[in-house]
N, C-alpha and C positions, 0 to 999 in steps of 0.2 A: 445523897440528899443534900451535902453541905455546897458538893459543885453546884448543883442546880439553885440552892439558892442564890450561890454567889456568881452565877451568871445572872440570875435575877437582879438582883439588886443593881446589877453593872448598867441594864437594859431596862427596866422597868419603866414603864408606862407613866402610874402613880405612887401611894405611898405606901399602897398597899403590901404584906410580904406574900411571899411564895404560899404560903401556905392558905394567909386568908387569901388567895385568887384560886387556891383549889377548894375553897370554901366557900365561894362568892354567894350572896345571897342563901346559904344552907344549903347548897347543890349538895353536897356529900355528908353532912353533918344531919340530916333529915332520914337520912338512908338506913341511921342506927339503931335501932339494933336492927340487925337486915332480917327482915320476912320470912319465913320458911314460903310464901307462894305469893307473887306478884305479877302483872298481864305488865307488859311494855309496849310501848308502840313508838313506830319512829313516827318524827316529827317533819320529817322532809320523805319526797321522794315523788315518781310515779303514779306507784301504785301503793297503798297499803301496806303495813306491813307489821301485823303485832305478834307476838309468841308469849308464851307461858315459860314463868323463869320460875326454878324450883330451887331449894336449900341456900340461898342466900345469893348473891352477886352483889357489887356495886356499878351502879346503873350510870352510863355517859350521860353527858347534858344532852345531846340534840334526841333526847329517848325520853317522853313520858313514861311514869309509874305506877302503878295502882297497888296496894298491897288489896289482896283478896284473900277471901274467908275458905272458900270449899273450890276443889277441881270443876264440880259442873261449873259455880259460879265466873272462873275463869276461863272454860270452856268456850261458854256463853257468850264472852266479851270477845274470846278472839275470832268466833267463828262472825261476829258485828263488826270487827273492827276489819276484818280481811278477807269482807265479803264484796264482789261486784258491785252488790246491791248501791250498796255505802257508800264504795265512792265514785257510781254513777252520780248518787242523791245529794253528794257535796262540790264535784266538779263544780258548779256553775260558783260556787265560794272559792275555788283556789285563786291564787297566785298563777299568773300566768307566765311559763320562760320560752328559751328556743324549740324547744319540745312540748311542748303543751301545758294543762295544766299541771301542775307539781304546789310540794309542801304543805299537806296536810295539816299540821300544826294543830290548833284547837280546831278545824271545821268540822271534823267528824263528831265534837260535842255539840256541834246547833242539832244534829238529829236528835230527834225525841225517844232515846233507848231509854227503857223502864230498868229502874232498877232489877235484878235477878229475883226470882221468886217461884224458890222450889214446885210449890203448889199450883204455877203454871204450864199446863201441855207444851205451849210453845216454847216456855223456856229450855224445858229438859230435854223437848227436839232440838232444839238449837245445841244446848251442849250434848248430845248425844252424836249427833253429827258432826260435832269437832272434835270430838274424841272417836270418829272415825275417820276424821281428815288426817286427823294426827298419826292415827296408824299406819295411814297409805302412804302420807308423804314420807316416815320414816323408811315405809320399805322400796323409795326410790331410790335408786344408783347413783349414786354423785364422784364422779373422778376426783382426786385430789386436784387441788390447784383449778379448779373449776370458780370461776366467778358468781359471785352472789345473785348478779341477774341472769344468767345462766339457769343457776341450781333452781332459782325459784320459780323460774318459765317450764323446767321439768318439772316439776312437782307441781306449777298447780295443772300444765299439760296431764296430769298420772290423775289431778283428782277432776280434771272437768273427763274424762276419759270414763271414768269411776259413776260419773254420777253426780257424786258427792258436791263440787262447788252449785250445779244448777239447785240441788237440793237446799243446801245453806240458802244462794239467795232466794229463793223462794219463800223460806222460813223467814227471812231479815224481813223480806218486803209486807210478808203478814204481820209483822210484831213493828214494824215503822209506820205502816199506814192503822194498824189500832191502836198505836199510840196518839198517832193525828185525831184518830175519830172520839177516843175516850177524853181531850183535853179538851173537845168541845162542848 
């Protein structure tokens, strides 16, 4: 740690030290005590991309966070957050690059997802079904050394195969369009 700050200091930007820029605005310092159950989602990309993080981690910056209460209720969120559905119904909000739309960032919050609530059919299908997305995509083959866009075009290949993603979106598009209908 001593080299690295004293490259810092050598290079530094501002006046800031090493430490408060691994600290910048609470990025890390926010994180503590770390969660036993949080949903993440990246912030950039294609396509989607959230997971359920269990027993603690600390979380990158370019990675929203959620600490969450129960499994179904993280369920819930990532079968929302890594559904077709989602981001068919944000695309026209990305950022546009050489490849289409990308970067996610906050657009998947303009949708109107209800908070979790046990007591809803749709919600417990929605996590019910991501805890069988869950299961499928663990039991895909992934080679070592296989790339992340690779692995993840096998897996959701194993779950639109399965069923299972046309199902999720289907549920997403039921619980986004009565969230439209109920704020009116």
């Amino acid at each position: 740690m001593a080299a690295a700050e004293r490259i810092w200091n050598d290079d530094r930007p501002s006046e800031i030290t090493l430490i408060e820029q691994f600290d910048y605005y609470g990025k890390l310092s926010t994180q503590f005590p770390l969660p036993p159950l949080r949903i993440v989602y990246a912030a950039s990309g294609t396509l989607p991309a959230a997971a359920i993080v269990l027993d603690g981690a600390i979380i990158e910056h370019a990675v929203y966070w959620a600490e969450i209460s129960t499994d179904k209720e993280a369920n819930y969120l990532a079968a929302i957050l890594n559904s077709e559905t989602a981001r068919k119904r944000v695309e026209s909000m990305q950022a546009r690059g050489q490849w289409g739309a990308r970067h996610f960032d906050k657009v998947m919050f303009n949708l109107p997802i209800p908070r979790f609530n046990e007591k809803q059919t749709l919600h417990r299908d929605l996590a019910s079904a991501a805890a069988e997305a869950e299961k499928a995509a663990a039991a895909v083959a992934l080679p070592e050394n296989m790339k992340f866009q690779r692995a993840r075009k096998l897996i959701r290949d194993a779950l639109a195969a399965a069923g299972i993603s046309q199902r999720i979106d289907n549920l997403v598009a039921q619980l986004l369009d009565g969230a439209k209908t109920n704020k009116n």
